[in-house]
N, C-alpha and C positions, 0 to 999 in steps of 0.2 A: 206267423204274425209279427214274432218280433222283427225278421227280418227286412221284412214289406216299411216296418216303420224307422226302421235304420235307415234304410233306402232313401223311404220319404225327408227325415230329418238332414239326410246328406245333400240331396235334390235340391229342399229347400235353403240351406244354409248358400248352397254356392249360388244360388237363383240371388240372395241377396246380397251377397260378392261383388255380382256383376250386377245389378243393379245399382250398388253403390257406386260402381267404379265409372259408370254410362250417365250416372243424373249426379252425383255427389263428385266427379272427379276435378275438383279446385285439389290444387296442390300448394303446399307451400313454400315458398322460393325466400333466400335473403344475398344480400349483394355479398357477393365474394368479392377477396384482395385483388385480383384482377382486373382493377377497374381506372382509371383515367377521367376525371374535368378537369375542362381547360377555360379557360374566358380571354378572350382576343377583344383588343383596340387598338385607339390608335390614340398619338400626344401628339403635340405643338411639336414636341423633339423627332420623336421614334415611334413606333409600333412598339408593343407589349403585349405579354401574354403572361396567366398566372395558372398553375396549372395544382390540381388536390388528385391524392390516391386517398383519402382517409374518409370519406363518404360511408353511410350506411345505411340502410333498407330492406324491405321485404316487401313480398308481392305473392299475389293468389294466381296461379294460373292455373289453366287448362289445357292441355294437350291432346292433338287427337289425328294422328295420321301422320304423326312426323311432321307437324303444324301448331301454332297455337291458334285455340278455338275460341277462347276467351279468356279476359284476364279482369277479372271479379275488383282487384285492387293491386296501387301499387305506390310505394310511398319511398322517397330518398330523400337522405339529411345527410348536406353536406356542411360541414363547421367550418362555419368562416376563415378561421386563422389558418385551415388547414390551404389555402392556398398560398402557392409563393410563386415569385417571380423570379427569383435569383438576387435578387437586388432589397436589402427590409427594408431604407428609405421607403421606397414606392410600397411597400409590402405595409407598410405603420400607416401609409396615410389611406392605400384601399382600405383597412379596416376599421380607421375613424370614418372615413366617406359612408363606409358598409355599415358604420353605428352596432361593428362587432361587440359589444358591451353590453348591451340591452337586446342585440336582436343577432346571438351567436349562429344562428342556425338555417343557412341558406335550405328551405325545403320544397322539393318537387313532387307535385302527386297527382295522379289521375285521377280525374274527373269523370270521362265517359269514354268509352271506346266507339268511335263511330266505323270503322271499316280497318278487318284484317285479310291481308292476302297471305300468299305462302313465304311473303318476303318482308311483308310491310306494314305498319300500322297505324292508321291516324289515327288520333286520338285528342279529347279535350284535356288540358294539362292546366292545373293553378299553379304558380309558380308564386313562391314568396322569398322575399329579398327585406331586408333592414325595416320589416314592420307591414309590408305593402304586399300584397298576395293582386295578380294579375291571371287572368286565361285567356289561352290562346290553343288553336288549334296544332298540333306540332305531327309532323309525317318522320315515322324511325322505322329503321331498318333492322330486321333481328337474321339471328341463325341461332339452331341448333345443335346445343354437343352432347356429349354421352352424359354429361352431370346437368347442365343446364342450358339458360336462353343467355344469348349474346345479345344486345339492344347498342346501338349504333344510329348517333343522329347530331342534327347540329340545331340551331335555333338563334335569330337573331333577336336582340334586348336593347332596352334603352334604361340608361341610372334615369331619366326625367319618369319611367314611369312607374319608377317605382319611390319616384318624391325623392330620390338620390342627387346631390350634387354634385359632377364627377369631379373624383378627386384633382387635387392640384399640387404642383412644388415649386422648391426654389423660391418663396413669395410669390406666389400664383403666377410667375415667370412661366412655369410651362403646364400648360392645361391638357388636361383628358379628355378627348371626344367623347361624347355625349351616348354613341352608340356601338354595342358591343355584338359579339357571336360567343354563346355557351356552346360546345361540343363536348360530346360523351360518346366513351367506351366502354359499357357495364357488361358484368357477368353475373346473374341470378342463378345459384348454385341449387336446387333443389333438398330442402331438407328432410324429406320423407325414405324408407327402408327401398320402397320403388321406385325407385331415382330413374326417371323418363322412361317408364314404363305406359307408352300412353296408350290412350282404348283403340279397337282397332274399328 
């Protein structure tokens, strides 16, 4: 008898193993140093770009077949000053334009996931800039490694709509176009002991 109920309490324990791991398998992911934004424009002078590695985040995912199956939540902050262009002139006046002072903290977050393939994902994204949060429909590109998800994508912005007046120099001698391209290169490291262990 005792045996029969060992059995049963082993039976059942791994019964709710896999069930946890089939109905409860969100994982939890945070942005590793591997990671790259960039912001591209264009001046009255030259083209510029300003580029941050110092971003942070974390994100719920799902894994399931060597795929993501869903992704519950996913949130990045990236700190204003953390961007530079080579140049602080231009670097001092993006982030009075950016109103880095008051609103340090450029943040991206998912909204809603509307269609994942084995490669791709659209998704609804709020984007918030100098006080001003906007959404837009954004299409990224991922892969999979041994520790985490790669997410890869690009997006075109405007400073107007985010109530931004793009910056300027030289006494307003040389102006910044209005319209810009964000691109990313992120790595979501999984922080769990089964690092992309996903269900089968």
């Amino acid at each position: 008898m005792k045996q029969i109920f060992q059995i049963f309490r082993y039976v059942t324990f791994t019964s709710l193993i896999i069930f946890s791991v089939e109905v409860y398998g969100q994982d939890s992911f945070v942005l590793a140093t591997n990671q790259q934004f960039k912001v591209e424009g264009t001046s009255t002078l030259h083209d510029w770009e300003m580029v941050s590695t110092k971003a942070e985040g974390n994100a719920s995912i799902k894994l399931v077949k060597g795929k993501i199956a869903s992704i519950n939540s996913l949130v990045v902050d990236l700190p204003v000053t953390s961007l530079k262009s080579g140049k602080n002139a231009m670097d001092k006046n993006a982030y009075e334009a950016l109103q880095a002072n008051k609103n340090p903290q450029i943040q991206l977050e998912l909204v809603e996931t509307e269609a994942i393939t084995d490669e791709l994902v659209k998704a609804k994204i709020r984007l918030s800039i100098a006080g001003t949060s906007n959404m837009a429909n954004w299409e990224v590109s991922y892969k999979l490694s041994e520790d985490g998800v790669l997410f890869l994508g690009s997006h075109r912005i405007k400073f107007s709509d985010f109530k931004v007046d793009p910056p300027k120099a030289v006494f307003g001698t040389i102006k910044t176009g209005d319209e810009l391209e964000l691109s990313f290169e992120t790595a979501f490291k999984q922080t769990s002991e089964t690092a992309f262990k996903s269900t089968n």
